[in-house]
C-alpha positions as CSV (number, residue, x, y, z in Angstrom):
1,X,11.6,-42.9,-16.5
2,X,9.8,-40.7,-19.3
3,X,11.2,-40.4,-22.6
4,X,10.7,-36.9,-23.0
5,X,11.7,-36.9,-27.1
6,X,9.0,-39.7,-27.5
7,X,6.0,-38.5,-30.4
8,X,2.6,-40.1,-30.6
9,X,1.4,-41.2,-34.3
10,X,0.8,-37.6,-35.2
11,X,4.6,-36.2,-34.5
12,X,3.5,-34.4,-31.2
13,X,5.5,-35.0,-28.4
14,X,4.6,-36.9,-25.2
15,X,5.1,-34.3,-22.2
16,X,4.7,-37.0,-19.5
17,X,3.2,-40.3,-19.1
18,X,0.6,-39.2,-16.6
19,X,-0.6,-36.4,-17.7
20,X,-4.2,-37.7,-17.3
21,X,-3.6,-37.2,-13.9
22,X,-4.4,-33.4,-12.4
23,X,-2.6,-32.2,-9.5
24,X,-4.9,-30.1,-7.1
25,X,-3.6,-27.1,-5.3
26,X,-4.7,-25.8,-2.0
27,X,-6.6,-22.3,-2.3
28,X,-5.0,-19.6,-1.6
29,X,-5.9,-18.2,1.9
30,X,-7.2,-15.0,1.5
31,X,-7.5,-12.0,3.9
32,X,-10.5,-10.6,4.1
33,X,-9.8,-6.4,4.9
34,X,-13.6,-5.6,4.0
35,X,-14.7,-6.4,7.7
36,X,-16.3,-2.7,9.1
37,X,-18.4,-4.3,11.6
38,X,-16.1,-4.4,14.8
39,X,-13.2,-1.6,15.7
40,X,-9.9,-2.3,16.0
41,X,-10.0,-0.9,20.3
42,X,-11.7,-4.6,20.8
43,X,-8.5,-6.5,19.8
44,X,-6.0,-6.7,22.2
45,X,-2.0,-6.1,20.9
46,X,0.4,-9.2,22.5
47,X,2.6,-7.9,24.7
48,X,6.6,-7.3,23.4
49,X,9.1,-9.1,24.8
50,X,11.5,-7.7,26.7
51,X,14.0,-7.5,24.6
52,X,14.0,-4.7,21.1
53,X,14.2,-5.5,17.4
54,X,14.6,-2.6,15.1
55,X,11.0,-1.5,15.1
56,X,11.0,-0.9,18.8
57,X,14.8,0.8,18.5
58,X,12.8,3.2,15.4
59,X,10.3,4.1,17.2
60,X,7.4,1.1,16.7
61,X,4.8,0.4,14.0
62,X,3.3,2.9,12.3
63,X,-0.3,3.3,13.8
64,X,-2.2,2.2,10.8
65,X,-0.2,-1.3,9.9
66,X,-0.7,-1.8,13.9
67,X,-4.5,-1.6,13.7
68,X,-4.9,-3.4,10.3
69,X,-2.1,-6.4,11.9
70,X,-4.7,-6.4,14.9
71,X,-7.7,-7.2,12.8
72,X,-5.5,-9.8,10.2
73,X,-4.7,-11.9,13.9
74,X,-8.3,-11.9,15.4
75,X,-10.1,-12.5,12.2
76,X,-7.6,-14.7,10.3
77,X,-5.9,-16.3,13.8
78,X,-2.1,-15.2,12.3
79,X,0.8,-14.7,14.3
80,X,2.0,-11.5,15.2
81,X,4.9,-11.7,12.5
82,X,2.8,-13.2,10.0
83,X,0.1,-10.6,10.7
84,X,2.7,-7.8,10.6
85,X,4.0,-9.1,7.2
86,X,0.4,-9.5,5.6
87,X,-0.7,-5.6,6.7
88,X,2.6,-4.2,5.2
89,X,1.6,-6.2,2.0
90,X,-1.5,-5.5,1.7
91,X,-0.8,-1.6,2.9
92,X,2.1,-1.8,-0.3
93,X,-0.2,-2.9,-2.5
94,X,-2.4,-0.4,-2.5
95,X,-5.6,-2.2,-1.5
96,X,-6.1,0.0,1.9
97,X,-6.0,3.3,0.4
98,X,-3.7,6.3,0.3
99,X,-3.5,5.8,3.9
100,X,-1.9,2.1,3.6
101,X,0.2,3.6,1.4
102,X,1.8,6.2,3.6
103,X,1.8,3.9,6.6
104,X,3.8,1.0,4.1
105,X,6.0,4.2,3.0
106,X,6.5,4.9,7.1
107,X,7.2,1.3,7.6
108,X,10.0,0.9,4.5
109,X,11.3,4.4,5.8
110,X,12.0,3.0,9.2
111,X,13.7,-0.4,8.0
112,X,16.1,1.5,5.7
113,X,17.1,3.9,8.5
114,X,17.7,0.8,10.8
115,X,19.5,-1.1,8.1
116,X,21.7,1.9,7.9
117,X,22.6,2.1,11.2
C-alpha cells in the first residue's frame, strides 16, 4: 500500500511508488469524413427489422445523417447504431457544415417529439 503523505528529502510528496512506470493509451479511433472519392448510392443501407423504434414511428432519418451513417459503416466497418450515433455527433458538432447542422437539428427535433409522445 502507498503512503500517500510520505515526502522525499526535499519536502515534496511521493504521488505513487511507480510512477516511473507510464501507462499507454489506445488512440483514439478517428473517423475520417474527408473521403470525396466514392458517393454515398454505392453503399448499401441494412435492411430494418420488422419491427419500429421511434425513428421509423417519426418519420426515419433525416436524409443527410443517413448518407453520412452509410459512409462511417463502409469506411470505418461500424454498426448501424454506432454509425448512426457517430454521424449525429459529428453532424452536432459542426464539422459537416451548416447542412450537419440542420440535419442534427432534424434529428434532436424528432427525438423530443417522440419522447413527448
Amino acid at each position: 500500500m502507498v503512503d500517500k503523505k510520505r515526502r522525499d528529502e526535499s519536502g515534496r510528496r511521493f504521488v505513487a511508488e511507480f510512477k516511473h512506470l507510464k501507462v499507454k493509451r489506445a488512440p483514439k479511433r478517428r473517423i475520417d469524413l474527408s473521403k470525396g472519392d466514392h458517393s454515398s448510392r454505392t453503399h448499401s443501407w441494412p435492411a430494418n427489422k420488422p419491427k419500429e423504434n421511434w425513428v421509423d414511428q417519426q418519420g426515419g432519418l433525416p436524409d443527410f445523417i443517413k448518407r453520412v451513417a452509410k459512409h462511417i459503416m463502409a469506411d470505418s466497418g461500424y454498426s448501424q447504431s454506432r454509425a448512426i450515433a457517430a454521424a449525429v455527433s459529428q453532424c452536432a458538432k459542426g464539422r459537416l457544415g451548416p447542412k450537419g447542422i440542420a440535419a442534427a437539428a432534424a434529428f434532436k427535433a424528432k427525438a423530443a417529439r417522440a419522447r413527448a409522445s
